[in-house]
C-alpha positions in Angstrom: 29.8 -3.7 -17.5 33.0 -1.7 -18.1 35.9 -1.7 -16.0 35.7 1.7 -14.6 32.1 0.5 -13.3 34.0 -2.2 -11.0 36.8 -0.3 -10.0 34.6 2.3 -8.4 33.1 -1.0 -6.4 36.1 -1.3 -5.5 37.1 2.1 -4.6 33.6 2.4 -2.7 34.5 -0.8 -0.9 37.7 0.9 0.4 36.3 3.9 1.2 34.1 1.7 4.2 36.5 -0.4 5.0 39.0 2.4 5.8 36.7 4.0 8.6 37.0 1.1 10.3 40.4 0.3 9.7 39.8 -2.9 7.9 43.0 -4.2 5.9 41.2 -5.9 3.2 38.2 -7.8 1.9 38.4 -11.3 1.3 35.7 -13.0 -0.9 34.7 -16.9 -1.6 32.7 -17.8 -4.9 29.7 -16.0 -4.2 27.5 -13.3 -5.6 30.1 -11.0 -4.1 32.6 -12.6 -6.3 30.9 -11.4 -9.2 30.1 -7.9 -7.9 33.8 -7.3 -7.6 35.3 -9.3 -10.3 33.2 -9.8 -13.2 33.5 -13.4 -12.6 30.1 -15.9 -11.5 31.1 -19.3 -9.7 28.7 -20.7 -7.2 29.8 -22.2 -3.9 33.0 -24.7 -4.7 34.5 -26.8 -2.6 37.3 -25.7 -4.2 38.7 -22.1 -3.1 37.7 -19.8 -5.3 37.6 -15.9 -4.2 39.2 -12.4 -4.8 41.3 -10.3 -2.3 40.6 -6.8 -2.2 43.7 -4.8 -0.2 43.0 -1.6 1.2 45.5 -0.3 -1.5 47.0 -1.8 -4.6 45.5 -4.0 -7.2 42.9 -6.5 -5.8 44.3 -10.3 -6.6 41.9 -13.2 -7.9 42.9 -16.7 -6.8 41.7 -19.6 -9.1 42.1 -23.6 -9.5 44.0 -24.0 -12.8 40.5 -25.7 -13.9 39.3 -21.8 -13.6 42.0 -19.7 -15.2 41.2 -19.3 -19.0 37.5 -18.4 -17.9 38.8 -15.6 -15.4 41.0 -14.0 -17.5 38.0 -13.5 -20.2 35.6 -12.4 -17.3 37.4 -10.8 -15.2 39.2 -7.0 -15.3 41.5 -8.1 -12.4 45.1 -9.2 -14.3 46.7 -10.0 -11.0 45.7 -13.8 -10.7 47.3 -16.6 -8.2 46.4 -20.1 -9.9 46.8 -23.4 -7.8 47.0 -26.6 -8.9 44.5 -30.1 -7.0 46.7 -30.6 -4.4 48.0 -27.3 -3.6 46.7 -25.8 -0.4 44.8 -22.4 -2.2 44.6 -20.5 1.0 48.7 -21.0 2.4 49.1 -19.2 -1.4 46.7 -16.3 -0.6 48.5 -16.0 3.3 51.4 -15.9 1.1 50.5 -12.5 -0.6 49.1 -11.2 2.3 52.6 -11.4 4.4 54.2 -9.8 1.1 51.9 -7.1 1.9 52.4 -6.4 5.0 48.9 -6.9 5.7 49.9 -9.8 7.5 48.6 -8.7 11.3 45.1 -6.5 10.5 41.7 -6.8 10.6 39.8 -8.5 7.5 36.3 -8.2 6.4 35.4 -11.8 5.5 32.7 -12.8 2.9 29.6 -14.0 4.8 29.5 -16.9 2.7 32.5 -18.1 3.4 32.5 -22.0 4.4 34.1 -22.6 7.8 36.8 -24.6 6.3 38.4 -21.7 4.9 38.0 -19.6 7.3 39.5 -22.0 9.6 42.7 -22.4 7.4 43.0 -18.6 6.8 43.1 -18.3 10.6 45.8 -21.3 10.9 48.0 -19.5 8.2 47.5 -15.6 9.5 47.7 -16.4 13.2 48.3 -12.6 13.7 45.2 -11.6 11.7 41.7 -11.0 13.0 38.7 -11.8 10.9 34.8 -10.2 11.1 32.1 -10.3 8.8 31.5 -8.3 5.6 28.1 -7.8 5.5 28.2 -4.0 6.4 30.2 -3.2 3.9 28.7 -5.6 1.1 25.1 -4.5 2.2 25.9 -0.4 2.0 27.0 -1.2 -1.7 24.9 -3.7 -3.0 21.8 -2.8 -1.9 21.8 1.0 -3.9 21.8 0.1 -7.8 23.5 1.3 -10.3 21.4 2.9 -13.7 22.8 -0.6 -15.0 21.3 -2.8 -12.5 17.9 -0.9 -13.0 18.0 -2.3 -16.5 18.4 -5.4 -15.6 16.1 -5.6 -13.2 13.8 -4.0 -15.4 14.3 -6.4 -18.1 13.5 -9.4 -15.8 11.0 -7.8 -14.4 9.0 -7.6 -17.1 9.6 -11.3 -18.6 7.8 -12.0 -15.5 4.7 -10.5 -16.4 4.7 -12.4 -19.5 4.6 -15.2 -18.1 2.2 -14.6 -15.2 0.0 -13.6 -18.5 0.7 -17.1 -19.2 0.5 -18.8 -16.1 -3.2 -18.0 -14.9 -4.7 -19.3 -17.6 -3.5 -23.2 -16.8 -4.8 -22.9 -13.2 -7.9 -24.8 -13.5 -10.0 -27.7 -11.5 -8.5 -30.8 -12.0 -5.0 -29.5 -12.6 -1.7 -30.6 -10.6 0.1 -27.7 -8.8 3.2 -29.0 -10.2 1.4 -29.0 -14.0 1.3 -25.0 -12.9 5.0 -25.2 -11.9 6.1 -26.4 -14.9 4.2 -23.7 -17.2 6.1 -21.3 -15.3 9.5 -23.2 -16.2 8.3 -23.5 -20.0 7.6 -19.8 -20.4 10.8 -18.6 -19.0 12.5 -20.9 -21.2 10.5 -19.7 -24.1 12.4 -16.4 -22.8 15.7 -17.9 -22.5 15.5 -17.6 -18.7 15.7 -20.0 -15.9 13.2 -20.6 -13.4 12.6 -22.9 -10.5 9.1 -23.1 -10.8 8.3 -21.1 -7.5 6.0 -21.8 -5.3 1.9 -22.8 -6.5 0.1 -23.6 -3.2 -3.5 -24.6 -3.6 -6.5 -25.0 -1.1 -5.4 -25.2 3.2 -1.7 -25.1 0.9 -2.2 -21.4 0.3 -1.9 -20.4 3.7 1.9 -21.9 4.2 4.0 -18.9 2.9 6.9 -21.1 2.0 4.9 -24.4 0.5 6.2 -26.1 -2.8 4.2 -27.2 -5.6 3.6 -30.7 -5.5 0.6 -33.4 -6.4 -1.7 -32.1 -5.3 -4.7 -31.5 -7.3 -6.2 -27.6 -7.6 -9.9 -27.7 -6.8 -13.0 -25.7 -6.5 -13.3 -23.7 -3.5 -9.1 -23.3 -4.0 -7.2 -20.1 -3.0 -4.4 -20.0 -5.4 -0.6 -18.9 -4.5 1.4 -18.3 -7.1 4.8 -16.7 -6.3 7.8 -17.2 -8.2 10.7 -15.4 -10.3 13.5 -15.8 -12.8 17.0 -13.9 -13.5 18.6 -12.5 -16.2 22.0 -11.7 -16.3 22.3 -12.7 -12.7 19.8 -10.3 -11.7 16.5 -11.7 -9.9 12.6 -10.9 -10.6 9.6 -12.0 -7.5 6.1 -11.5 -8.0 2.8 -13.1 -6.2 -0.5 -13.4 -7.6 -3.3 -15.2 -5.9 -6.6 -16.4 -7.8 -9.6 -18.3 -6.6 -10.9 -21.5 -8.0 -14.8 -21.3 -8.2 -17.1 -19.0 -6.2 -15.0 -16.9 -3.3 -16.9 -16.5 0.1 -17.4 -13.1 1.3 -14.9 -13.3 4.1 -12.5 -14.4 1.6 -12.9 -11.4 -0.3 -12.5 -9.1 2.6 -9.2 -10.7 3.1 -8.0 -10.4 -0.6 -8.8 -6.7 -0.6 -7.0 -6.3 2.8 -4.0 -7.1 1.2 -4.5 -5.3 -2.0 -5.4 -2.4 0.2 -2.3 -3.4 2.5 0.1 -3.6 -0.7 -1.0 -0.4 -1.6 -0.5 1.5 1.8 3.1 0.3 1.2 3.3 1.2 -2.4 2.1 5.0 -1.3 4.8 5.2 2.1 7.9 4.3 0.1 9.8 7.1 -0.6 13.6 8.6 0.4 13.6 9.4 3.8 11.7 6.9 5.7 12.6 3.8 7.4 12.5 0.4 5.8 10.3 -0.6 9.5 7.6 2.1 8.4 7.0 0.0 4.7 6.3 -2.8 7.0 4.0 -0.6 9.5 2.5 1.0 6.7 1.2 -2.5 5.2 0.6 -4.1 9.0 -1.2 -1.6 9.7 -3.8 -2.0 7.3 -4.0 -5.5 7.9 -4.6 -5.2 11.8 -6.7 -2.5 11.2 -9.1 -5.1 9.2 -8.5 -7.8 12.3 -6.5 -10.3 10.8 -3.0 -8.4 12.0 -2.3 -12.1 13.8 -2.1 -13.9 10.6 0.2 -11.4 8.3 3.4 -14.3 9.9 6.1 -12.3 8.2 8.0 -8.8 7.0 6.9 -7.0 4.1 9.4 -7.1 2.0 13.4 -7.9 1.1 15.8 -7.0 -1.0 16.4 -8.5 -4.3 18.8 -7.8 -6.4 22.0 -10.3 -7.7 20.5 -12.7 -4.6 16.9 -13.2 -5.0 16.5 -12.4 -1.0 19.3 -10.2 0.2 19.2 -6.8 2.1 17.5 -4.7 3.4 14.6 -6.2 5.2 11.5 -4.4 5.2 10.6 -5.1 8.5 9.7 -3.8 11.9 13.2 -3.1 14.4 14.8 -1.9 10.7 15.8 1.8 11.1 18.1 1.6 8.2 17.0 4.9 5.8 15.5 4.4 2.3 17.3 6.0 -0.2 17.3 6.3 -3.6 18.2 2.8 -5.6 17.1 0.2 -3.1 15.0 -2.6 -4.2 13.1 -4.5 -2.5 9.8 -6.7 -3.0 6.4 -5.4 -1.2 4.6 -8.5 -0.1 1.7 -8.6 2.6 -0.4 -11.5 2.9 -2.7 -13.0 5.0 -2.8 -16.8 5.9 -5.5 -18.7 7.9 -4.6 -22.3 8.9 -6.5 -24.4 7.4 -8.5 -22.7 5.3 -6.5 -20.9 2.4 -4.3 -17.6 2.1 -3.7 -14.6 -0.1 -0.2 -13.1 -0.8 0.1 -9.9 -3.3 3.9 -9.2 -4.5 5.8 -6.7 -6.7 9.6 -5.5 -6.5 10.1 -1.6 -6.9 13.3 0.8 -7.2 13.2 3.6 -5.0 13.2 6.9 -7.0 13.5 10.8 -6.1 10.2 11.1 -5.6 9.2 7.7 -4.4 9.2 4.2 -6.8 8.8 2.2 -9.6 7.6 -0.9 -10.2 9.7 -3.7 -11.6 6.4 -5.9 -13.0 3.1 -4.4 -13.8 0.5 -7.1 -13.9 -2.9 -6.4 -12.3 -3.8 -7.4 -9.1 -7.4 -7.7 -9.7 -9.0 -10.7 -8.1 -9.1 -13.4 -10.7 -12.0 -16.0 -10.2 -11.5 -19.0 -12.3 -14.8 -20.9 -13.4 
């Protein structure tokens, strides 16, 4: 990405904060870190962050461990470098004072551990502190043509290796053997994946469930759900096949939420409120009698986080616009028994969306 790409972040970032009359943005290592900076560190328990003033150059402050890496990542040249030892946080109070920014309001970084925070407070007694996320959300959530790409990109490793994946369900076979295909293929890729979540049998119907021992038999509902990045950027897709002959009810319920999927697919466009994705899809599924077992929202966001805003869900008035993406997900889960779960991510376009993966959503029945 080129510099001019973050400083508009940047600029955009301001522009928010302003209205409020917020004084500046303070990050930790975090996805927001990297959204600003150019720079990717997960959580440290070493302070690691950037400091965006309402006016003049934003400042990154590193451990010395960090410097050489930042300077090549990063298009910020103002850097304050501490050594082990050094109290990271007394340095950045230290610029703030030379700002005269000393005694206003800051928009703190979500992720932000308590410690920091706690020291930051200690250090600018005059200061007040309150939460980022309105600002971080309004940007992040609307992609740039760049992000698209990416997402794209990822997007469409993942149906490769869905392709790849369905064939190794079979009777006799470990969830976590089905994990670990997904692992292999995206390495094949040069991705990274967790493995996601394969839930078998009664397993099906836990939305959350990890693979495990357990073996996949006949009479199994099959979850398969799981993702991978690519340049930071995240993919999430759910398929759900059936080990051996499906009973009739079960059927009903897999083309409920195909059919609820769809109703999704066919409300999202600019205009409309992230709550009426979810009633779109909820609707369809109450309508079919089993609204009590659909246990969560429709969809999230995805984007540099795998799960990040908005949330697709009822209460959420927030307007679609053009550039969100989130993941469409109904399901339908019966305790004890098994559960289906249908997932793609979109864009929102002009006009309405586009799908980041492709693969069908045809029942597969495994022999």
């Amino acid at each position: 990405m080129d510099i001019a790409a973050y400083q508009n972040r940047v600029a955009k970032l301001r522009s928010l904060m302003k209205a409020d009359g917020i004084g500046g943005f303070i990050s930790t290592a975090s996805k927001n870190l990297y959204y600003f900076s150019g720079f990717n560190e997960g959580p440290d328990p070493r302070y690691l962050g950037v400091f965006i003033p309402i006016t003049g150059e934003p400042i990154l402050v590193v451990n010395d461990l960090y410097e050489n890496q930042v300077r090549e990542a990063s298009w910020i040249p103002t850097i304050i470098t501490w050594a082990d030892g050094e109290e990271p946080l007394a340095k950045l109070a230290k610029a703030i004072e030379d700002l005269g920014l000393s005694d206003v309001k800051f928009a703190v970084d979500d992720s932000m551990w308590s410690t920091f925070l706690l020291i930051l407070q200690e250090k600018l007694p005059k200061a007040r502190f309150v939460s980022s996320r309105k600002y971080i959300s309004a940007l992040r959530r609307v992609k740039s043509q760049e992000e698209k790409e990416l997402l794209l990109y990822v997007g469409a490793a993942t149906d490769k290796v869905i392709a790849k994946t369905i064939p190794a369900v079979k009777p006799g076979v470990l969830e976590r053997s089905v994990s670990d295909v997904i692992v292999q293929s995206f390495r094949e890729l040069g991705m990274k994946s967790g493995g996601g979540i394969v839930g078998s049998g009664i397993y099906s119907a836990q939305p959350h469930y990890s693979a495990n021992s357990k073996v996949i038999e006949r009479g199994d509902s099959v979850v398969i759900d799981f993702g991978s990045s690519w340049e930071l950027y995240h993919s999430d897709m759910t398929r759900t096949v059936f080990v051996g002959k499906p009973d009739p009810e079960y059927i009903k319920i897999y083309n409920t939420v195909n059919n609820a999927y769809e109703a999704a697919l066919e409300a999202i466009r600019p205009g409309i409120t992230c709550q009426d994705v979810d009633r779109a899809a909820r609707k369809v599924i109450e309508d079919a009698g089993y609204g009590q077992y659909f246990i969560h929202r429709v969809g999230h966001g995805i984007g540099l986080d795998g799960h990040e805003e908005p949330s697709m869900v009822e209460g959420n008035t927030l307007v679609v616009e053009e550039g969100l993406t989130f993941s469409v997900e109904p399901g339908i889960y019966i305790p004890g028994r098994y559960g289906v779960r249908i997932e793609d991510c979109v864009i929102v376009t002009s006009t309405g969306y586009e799908l980041f993966t492709n693969f069908s959503r045809d029942l597969v029945v495994i022999d």
